[in-house]
PAZAPA-4460 file (N, C-alpha, C; in steps of 0.05 Angstrom, whole numbers, plus 32768, in hexadecimal, padded with zeros to 4 digits):
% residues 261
    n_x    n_y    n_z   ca_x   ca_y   ca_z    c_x    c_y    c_z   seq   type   mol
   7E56   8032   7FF1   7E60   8027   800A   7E55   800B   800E     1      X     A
   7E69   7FF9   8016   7E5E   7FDD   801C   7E5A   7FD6   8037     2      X     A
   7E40   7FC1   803A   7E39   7FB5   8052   7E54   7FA5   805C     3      X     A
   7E59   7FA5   807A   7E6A   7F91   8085   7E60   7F80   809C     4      X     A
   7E6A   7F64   808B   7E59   7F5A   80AB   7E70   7F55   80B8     5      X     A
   7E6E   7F56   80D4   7E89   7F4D   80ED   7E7F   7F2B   80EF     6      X     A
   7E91   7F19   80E8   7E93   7F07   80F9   7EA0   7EF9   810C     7      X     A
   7E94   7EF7   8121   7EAA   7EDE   8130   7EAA   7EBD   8129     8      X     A
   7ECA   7EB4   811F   7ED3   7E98   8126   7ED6   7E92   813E     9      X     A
   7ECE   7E84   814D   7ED8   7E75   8162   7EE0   7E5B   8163    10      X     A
   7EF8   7E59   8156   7F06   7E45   814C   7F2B   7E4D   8154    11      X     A
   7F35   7E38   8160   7F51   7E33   8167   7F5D   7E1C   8167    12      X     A
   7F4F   7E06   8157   7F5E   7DEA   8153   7F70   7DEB   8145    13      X     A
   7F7E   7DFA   813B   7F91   7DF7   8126   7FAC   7E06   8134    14      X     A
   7FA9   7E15   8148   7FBE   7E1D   815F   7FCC   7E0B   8165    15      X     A
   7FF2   7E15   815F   8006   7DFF   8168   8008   7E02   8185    16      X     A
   800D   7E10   8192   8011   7E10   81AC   8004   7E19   81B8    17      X     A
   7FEC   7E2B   81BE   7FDE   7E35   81DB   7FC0   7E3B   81C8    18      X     A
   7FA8   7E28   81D5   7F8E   7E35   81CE   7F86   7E46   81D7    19      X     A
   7F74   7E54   81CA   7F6A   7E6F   81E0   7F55   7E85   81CE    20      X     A
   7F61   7E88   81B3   7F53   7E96   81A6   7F3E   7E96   819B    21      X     A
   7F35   7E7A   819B   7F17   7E7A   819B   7F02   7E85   81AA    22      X     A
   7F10   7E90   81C7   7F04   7EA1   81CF   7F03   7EBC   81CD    23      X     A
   7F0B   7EC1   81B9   7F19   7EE6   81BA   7EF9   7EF3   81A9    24      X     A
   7EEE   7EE9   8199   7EDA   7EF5   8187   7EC0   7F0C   819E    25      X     A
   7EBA   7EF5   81AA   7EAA   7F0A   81BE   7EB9   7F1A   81CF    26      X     A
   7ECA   7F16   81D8   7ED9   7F2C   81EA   7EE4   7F46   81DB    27      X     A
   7EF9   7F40   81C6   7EF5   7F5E   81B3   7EDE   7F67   81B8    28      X     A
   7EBE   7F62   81AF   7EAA   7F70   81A2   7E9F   7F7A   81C3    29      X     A
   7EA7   7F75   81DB   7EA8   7F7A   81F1   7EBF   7F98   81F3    30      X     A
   7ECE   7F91   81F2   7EEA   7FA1   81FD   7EDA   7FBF   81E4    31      X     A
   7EC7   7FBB   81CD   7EC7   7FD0   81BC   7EAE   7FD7   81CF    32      X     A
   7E9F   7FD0   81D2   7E87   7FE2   81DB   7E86   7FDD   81FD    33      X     A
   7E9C   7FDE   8209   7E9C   7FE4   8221   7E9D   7FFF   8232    34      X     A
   7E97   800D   8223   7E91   802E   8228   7EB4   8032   8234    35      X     A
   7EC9   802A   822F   7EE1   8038   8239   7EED   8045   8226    36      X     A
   7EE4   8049   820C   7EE3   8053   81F1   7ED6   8055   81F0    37      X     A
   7EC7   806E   81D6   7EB7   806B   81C1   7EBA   805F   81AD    38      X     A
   7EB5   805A   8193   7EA7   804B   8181   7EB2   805C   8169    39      X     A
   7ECD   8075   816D   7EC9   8084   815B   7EE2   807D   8146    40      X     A
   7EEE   806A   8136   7F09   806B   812E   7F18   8088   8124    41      X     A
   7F36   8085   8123   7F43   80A2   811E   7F38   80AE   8108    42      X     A
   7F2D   80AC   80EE   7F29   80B6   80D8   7F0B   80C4   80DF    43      X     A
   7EFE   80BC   80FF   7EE4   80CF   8104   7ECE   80C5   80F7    44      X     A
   7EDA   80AB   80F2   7EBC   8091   80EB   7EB3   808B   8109    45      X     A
   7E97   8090   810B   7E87   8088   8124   7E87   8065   8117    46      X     A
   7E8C   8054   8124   7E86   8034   811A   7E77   8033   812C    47      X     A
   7E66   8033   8140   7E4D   803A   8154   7E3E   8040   8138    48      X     A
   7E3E   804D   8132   7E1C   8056   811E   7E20   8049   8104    49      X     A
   7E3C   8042   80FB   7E3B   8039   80DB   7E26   8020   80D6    50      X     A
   7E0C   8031   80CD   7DF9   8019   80C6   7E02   8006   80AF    51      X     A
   7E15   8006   80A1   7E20   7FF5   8090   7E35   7FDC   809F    52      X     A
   7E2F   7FDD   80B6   7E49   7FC8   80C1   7E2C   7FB8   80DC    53      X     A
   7E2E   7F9C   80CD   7E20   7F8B   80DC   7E23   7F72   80E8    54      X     A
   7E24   7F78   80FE   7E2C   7F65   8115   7E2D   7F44   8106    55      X     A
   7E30   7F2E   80FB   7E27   7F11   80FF   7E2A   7F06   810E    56      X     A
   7E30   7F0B   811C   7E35   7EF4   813B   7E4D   7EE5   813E    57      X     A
   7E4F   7ED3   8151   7E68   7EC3   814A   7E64   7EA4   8147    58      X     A
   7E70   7E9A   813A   7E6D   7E7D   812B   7E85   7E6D   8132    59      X     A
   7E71   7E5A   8141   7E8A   7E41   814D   7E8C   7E27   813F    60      X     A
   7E9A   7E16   8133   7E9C   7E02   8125   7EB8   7DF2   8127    61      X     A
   7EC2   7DDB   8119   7ED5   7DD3   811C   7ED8   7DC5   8101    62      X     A
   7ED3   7DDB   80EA   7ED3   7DC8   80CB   7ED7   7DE3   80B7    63      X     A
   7EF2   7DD5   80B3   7EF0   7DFC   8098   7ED5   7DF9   8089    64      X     A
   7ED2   7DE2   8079   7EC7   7DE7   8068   7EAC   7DF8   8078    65      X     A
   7EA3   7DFA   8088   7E92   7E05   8097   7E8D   7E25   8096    66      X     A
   7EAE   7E2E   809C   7EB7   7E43   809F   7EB5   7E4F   8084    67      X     A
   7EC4   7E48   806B   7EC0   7E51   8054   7EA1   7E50   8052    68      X     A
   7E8F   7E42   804E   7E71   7E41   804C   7E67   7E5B   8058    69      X     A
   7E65   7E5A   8079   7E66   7E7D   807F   7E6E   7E93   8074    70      X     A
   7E85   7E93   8070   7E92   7EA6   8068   7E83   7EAB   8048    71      X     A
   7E7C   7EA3   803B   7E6C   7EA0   8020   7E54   7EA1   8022    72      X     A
   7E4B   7EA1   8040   7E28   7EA6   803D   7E28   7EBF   8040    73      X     A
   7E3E   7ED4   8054   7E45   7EF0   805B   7E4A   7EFC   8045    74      X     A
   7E6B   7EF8   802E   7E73   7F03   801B   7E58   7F06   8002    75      X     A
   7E55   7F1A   7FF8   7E54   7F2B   7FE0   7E5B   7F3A   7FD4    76      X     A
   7E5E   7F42   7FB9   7E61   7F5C   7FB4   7E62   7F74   7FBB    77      X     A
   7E47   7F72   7FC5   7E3C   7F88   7FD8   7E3E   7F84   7FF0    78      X     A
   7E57   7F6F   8000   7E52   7F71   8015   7E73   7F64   8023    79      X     A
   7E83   7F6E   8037   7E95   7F6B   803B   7E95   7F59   8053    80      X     A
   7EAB   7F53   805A   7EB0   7F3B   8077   7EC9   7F42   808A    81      X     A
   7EC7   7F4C   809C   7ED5   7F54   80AB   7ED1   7F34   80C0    82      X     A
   7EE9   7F2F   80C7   7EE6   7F0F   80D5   7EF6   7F17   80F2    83      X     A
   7EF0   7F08   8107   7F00   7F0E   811D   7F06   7EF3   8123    84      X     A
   7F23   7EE6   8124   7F28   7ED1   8130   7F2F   7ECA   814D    85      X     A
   7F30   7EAE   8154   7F3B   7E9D   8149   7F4F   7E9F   8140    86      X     A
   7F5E   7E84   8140   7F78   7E7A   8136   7F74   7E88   8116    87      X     A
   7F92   7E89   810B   7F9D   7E96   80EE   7F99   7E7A   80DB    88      X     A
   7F8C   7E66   80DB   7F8D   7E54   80CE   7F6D   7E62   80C5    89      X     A
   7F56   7E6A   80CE   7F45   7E74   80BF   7F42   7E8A   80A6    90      X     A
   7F61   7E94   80A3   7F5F   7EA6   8098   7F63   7E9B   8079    91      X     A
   7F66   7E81   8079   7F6A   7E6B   8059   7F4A   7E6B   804E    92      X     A
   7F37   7E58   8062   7F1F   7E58   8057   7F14   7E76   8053    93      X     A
   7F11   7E85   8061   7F0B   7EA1   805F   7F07   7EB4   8045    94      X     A
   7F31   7EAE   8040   7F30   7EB6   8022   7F2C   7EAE   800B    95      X     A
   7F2F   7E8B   800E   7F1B   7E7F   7FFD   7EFE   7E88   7FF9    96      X     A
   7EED   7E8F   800A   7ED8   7E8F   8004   7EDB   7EAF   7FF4    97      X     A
   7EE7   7EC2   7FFC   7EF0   7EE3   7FF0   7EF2   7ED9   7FD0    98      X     A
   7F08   7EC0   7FCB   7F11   7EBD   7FAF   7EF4   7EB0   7FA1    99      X     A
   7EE0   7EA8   7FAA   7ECF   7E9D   7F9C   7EB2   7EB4   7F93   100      X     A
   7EB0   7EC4   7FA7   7EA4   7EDC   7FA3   7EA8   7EED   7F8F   101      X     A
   7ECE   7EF5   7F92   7ED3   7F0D   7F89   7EE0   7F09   7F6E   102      X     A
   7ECD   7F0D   7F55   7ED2   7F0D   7F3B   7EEA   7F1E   7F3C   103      X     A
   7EF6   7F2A   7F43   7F0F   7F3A   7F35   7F2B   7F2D   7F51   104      X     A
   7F3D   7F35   7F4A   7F50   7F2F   7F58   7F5C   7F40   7F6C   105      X     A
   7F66   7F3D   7F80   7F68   7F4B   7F96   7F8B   7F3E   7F9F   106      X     A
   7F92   7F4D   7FB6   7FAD   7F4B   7FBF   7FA4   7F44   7FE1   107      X     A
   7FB9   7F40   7FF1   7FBE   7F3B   800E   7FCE   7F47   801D   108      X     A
   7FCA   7F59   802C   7FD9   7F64   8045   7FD6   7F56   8063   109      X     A
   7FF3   7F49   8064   7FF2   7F35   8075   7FFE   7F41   808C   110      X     A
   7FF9   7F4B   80A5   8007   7F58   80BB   800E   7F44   80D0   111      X     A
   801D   7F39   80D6   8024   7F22   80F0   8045   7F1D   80F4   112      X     A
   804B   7F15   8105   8066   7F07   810E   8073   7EF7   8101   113      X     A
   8061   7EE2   80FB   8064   7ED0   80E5   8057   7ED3   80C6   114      X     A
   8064   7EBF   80B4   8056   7EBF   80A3   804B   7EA4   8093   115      X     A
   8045   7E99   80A8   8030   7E85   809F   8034   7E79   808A   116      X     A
   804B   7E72   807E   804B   7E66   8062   8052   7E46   8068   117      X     A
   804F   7E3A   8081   805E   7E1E   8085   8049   7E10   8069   118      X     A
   8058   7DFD   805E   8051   7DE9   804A   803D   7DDD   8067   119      X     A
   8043   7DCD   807A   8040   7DB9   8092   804B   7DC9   80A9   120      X     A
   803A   7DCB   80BC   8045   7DCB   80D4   8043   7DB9   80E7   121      X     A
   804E   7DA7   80FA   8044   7D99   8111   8038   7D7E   80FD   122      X     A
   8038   7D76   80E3   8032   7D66   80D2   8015   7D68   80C0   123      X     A
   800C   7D8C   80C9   7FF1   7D98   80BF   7FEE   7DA9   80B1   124      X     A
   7FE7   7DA5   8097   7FEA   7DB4   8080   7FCE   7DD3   8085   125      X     A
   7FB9   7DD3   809C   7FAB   7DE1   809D   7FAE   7DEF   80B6   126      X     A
   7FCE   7DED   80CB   7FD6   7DFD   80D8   7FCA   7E1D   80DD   127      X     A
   7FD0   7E29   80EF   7FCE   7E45   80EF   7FE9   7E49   80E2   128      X     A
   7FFD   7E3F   80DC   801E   7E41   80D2   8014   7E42   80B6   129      X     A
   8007   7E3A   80B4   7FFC   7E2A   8099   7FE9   7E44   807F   130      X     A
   7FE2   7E49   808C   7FC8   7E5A   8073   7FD7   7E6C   8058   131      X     A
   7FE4   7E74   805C   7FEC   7E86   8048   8001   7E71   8037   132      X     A
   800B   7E5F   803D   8014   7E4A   8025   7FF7   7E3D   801B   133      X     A
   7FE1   7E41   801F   7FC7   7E31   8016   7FC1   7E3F   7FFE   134      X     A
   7FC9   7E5D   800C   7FAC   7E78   8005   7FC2   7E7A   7FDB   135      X     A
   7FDE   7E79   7FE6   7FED   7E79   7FCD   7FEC   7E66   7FB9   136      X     A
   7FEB   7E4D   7FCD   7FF2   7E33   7FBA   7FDA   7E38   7FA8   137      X     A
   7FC1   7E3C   7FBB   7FA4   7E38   7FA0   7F9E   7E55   7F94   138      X     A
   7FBA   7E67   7F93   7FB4   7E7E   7F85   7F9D   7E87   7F8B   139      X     A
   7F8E   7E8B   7F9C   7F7B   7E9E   7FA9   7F80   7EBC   7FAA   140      X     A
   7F9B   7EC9   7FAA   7F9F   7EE3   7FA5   7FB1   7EE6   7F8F   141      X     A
   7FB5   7F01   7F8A   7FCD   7F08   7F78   7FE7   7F0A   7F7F   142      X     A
   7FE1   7F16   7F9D   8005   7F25   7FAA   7FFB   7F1E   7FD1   143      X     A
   800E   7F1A   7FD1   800A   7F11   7FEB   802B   7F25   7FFA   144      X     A
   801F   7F38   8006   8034   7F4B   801E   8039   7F41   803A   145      X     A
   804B   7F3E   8045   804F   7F39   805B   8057   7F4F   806B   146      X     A
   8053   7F58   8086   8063   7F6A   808E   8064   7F6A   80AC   147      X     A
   8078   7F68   80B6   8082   7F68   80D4   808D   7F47   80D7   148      X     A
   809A   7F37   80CB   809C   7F1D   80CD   80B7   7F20   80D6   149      X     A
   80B7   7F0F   80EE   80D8   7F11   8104   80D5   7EF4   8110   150      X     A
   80CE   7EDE   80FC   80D2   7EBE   8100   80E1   7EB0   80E9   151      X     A
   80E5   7EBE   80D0   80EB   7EB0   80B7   80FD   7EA0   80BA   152      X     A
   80F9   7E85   80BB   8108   7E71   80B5   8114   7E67   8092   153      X     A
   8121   7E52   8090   812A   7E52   8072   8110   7E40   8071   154      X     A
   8101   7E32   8073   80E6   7E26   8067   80DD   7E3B   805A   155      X     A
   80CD   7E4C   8071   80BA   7E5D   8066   80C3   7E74   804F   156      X     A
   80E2   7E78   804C   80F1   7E8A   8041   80E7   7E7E   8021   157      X     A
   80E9   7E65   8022   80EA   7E50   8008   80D5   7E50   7FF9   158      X     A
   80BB   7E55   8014   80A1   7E57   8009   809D   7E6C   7FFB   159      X     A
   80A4   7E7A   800B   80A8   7EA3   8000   80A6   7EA2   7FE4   160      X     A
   80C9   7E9C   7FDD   80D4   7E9A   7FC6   80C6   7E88   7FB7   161      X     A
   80B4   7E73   7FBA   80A8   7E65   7FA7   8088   7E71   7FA6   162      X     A
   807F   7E7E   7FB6   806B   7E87   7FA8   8067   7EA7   7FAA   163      X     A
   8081   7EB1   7FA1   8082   7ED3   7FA4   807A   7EDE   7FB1   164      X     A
   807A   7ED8   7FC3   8070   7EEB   7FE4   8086   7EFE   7FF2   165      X     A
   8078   7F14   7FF1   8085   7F2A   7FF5   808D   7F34   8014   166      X     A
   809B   7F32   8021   809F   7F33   8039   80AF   7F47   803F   167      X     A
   8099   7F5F   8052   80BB   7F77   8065   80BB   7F68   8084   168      X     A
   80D5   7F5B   808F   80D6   7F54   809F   80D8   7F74   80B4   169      X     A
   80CF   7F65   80CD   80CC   7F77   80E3   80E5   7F88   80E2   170      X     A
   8101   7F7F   80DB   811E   7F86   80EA   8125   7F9D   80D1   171      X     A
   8113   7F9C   80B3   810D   7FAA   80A7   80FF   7FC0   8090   172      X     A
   80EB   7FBE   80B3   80D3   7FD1   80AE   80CE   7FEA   80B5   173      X     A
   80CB   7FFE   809E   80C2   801D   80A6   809E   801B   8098   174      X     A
   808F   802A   8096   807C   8030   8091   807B   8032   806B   175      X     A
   8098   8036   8064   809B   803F   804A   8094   802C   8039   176      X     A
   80A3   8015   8045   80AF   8002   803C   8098   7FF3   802E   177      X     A
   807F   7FF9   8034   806A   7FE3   802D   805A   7FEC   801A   178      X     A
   805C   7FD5   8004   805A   7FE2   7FE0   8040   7FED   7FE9   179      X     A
   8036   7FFB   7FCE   801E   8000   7FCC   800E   7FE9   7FC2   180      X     A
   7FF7   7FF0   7FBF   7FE2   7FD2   7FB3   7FC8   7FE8   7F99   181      X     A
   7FD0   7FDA   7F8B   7FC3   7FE7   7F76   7FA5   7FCD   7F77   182      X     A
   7FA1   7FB7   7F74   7F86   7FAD   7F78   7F7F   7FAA   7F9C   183      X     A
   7F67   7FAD   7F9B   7F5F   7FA3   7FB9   7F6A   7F9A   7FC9   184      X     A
   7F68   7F8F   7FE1   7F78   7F87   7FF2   7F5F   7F70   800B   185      X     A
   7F6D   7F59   8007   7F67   7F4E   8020   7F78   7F51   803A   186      X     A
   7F6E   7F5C   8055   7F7F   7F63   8071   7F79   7F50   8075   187      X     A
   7F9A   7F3F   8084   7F98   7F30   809D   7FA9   7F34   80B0   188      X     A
   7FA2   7F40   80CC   7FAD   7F45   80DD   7FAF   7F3B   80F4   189      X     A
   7FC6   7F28   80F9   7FCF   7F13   8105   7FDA   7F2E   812D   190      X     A
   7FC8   7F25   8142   7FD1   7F3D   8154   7FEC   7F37   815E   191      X     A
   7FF6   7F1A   8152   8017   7F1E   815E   802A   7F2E   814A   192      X     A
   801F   7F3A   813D   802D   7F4B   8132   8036   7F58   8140   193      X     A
   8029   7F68   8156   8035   7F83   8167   803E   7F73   817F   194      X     A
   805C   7F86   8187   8067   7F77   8197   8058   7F78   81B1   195      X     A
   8061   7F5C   81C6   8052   7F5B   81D8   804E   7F64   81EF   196      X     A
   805E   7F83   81F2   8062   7F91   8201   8049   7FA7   81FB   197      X     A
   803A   7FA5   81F0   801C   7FAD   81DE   800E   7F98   81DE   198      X     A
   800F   7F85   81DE   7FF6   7F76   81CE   7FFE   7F50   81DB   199      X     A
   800C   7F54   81F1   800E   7F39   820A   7FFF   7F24   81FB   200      X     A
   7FE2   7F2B   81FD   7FC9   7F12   81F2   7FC8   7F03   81E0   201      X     A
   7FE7   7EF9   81DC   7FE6   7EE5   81C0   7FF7   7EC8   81C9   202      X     A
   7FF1   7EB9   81B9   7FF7   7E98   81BE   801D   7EA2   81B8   203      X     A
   8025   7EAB   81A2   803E   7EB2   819C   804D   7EC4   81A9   204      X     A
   805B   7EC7   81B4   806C   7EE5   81BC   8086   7EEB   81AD   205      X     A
   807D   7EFA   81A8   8093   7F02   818B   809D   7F1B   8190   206      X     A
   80B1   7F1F   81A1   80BA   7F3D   81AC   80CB   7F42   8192   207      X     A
   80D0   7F60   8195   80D6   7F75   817A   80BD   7F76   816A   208      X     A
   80AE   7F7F   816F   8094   7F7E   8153   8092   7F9C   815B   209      X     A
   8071   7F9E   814E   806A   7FBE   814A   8064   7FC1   815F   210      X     A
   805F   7FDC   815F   804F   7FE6   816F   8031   7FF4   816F   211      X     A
   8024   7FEE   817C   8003   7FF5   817E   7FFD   800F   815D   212      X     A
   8014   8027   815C   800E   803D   8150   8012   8033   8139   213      X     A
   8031   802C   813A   803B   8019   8115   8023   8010   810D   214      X     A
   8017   7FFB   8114   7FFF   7FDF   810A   7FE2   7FFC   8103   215      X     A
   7FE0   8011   8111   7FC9   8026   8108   7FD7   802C   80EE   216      X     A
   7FE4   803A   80F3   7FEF   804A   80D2   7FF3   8039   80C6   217      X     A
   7FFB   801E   80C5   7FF1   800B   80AB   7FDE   800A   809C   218      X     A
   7FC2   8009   80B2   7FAF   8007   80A7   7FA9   8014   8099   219      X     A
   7FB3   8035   80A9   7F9C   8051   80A5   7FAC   8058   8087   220      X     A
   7FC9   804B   807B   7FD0   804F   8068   7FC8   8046   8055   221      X     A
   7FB8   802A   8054   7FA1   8021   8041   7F9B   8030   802F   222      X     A
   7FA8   802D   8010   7F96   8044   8004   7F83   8036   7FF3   223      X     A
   7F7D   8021   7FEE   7F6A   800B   7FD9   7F5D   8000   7FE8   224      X     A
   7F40   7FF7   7FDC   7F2F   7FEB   7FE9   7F34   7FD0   7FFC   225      X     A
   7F2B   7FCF   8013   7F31   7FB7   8020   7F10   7FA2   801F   226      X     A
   7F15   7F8A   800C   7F02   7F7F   800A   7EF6   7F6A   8022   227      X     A
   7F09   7F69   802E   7F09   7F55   804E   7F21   7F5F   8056   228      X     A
   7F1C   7F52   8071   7F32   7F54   808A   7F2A   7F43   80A0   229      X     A
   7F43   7F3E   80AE   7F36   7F26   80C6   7F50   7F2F   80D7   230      X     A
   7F51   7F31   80F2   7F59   7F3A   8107   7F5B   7F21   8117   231      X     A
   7F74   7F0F   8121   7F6F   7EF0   8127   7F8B   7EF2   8144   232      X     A
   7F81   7EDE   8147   7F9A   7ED2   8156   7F9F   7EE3   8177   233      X     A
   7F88   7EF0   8183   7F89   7F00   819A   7F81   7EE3   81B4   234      X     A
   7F94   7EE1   81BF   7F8A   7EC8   81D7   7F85   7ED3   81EE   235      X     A
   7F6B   7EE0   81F1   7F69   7EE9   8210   7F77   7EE0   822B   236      X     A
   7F74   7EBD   8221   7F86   7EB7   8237   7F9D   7EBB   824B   237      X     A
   7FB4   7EC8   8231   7FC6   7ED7   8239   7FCB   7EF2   8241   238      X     A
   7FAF   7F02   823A   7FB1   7F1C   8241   7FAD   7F25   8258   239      X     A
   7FBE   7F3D   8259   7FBF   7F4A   8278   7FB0   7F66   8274   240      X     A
   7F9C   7F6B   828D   7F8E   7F81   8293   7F82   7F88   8272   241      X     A
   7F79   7F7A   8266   7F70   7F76   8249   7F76   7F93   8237   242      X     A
   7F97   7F90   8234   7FA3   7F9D   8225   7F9C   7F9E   8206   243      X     A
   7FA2   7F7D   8204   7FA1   7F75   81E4   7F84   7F78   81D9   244      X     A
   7F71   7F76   81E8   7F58   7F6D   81ED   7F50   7F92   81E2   245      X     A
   7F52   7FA2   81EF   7F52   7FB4   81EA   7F58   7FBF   81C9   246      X     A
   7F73   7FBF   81CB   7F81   7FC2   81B1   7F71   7FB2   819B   247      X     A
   7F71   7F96   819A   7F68   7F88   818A   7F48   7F9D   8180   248      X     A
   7F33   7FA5   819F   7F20   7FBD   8190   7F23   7FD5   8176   249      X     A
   7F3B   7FE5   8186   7F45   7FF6   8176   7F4C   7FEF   8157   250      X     A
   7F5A   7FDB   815C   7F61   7FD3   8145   7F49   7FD2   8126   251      X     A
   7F36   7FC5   8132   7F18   7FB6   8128   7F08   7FCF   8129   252      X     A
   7F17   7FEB   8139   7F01   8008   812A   7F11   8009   8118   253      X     A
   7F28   8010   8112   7F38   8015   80FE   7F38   800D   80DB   254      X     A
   7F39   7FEF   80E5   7F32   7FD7   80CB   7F1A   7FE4   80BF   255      X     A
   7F06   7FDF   80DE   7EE3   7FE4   80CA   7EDC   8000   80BD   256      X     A
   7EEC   8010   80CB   7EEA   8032   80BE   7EFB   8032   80A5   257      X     A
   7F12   8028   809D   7F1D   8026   8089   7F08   8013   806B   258      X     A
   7F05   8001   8077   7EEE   7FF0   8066   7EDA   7FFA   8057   259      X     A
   7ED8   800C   806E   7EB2   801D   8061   7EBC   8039   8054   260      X     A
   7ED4   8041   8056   7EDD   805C   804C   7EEA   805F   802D   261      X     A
***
């Protein structure tokens, strides 16, 4: 069983339209140990006692290269990185630092609304639009999955098709539908994935998405190791009676119980 450290980014400069998520890192780790839950995820992992999962704090900066550096003082072998964002533009340096660690090769399970493959967005190649055309271009993974995507434009369609990215859009998605993964897996779970009739607290509103249960049985269908994961894009700002805030908890027992199992 491997150590995990939690970290918080508190980073949102790379947000096209609404900042906010730089504040979300402490408030999850709030919304989890606010005694209105326990601590127990569905599989009957106490994450309250898992002495293998260790807090690092949260880290504020305004320089990837920063971010990758962290993220590389955390990653080992023996030791995993569960990240809480912040804008989806951290999830580039992130896995860079995963690809420099991890001697063998690994895949990506990408859960969000979008799929982040802009070449440029807004004239910024390090967008939150942006990361997963980075994470491909410099071949950092093997297979890159998309699933719940209900924005595809013909850009990003182009990107798809030029760097084999595998996409079930939202309009057609069952549970089935999503290959298996025979090497490892990096999670990134973008919270506008679930629609916002669940999950309000995001810069994007992207009605038709999942719902709170769909985005669990994703996870809990995980059957290969998850060598990281990062949970991004929750804007307190927008949340009401801290729905998302909540969820976004749940979510982060789920991830970390799957991680260590």
């Amino acid at each position: 069983m491997n150590k995990i450290s939690v970290l918080g980014v508190l980073y949102d400069q790379k947000s096209s339209f609404l900042k906010g998520p730089a504040l979300a890192p402490p408030l999850i780790r709030n919304y989890l140990h606010n005694g209105a839950s326990n601590l127990y995820a569905e599989n009957g992992m106490d994450i309250g006692n898992a002495s293998m999962i260790v807090d690092a704090g949260d880290f504020s900066t305004e320089n990837y290269a920063e971010i990758e550096a962290k993220a590389l003082e955390l990653i080992s072998e023996e030791s995993k990185l569960f990240t809480l964002g912040g804008d989806h533009s951290i999830s580039y340096p992130i896995i860079k630092a995963h690809h420099a660690v991890h001697s063998e090769s690994f895949d990506i399970l990408h859960i969000d609304a979008h799929s982040d493959l802009y070449d440029q967005y807004e004239g910024d190649g390090f967008s939150h639009a942006c990361p997963f055309a980075r994470v491909m271009e410099g071949k950092l993974a093997e297979r890159l999955v998309q699933v719940g995507i209900r924005t595809l434009n013909q850009h990003q369609k182009e990107q798809a098709e030029k760097f084999g990215v595998e996409i079930i859009q939202m309009k057609e998605y069952e549970l089935s539908a999503i290959p298996k993964f025979e090497r490892p897996i990096y999670l990134s779970l973008d919270m506008d994935a679930i629609d916002p009739a669940f999950a309000p607290g995001v810069s994007h509103h992207e009605p038709g998405g999942f719902t709170s249960r769909e985005v669990i049985q994703i996870i809990q269908q995980i059957d290969v190791p998850i060598i990281g994961a990062d949970l991004v894009e929750y804007n307190p700002i927008r949340d009401i009676n801290g729905i998302t805030g909540a969820l976004a908890a749940k979510l982060m027992k789920e991830i970390l119980s799957k991680m260590l199992s």
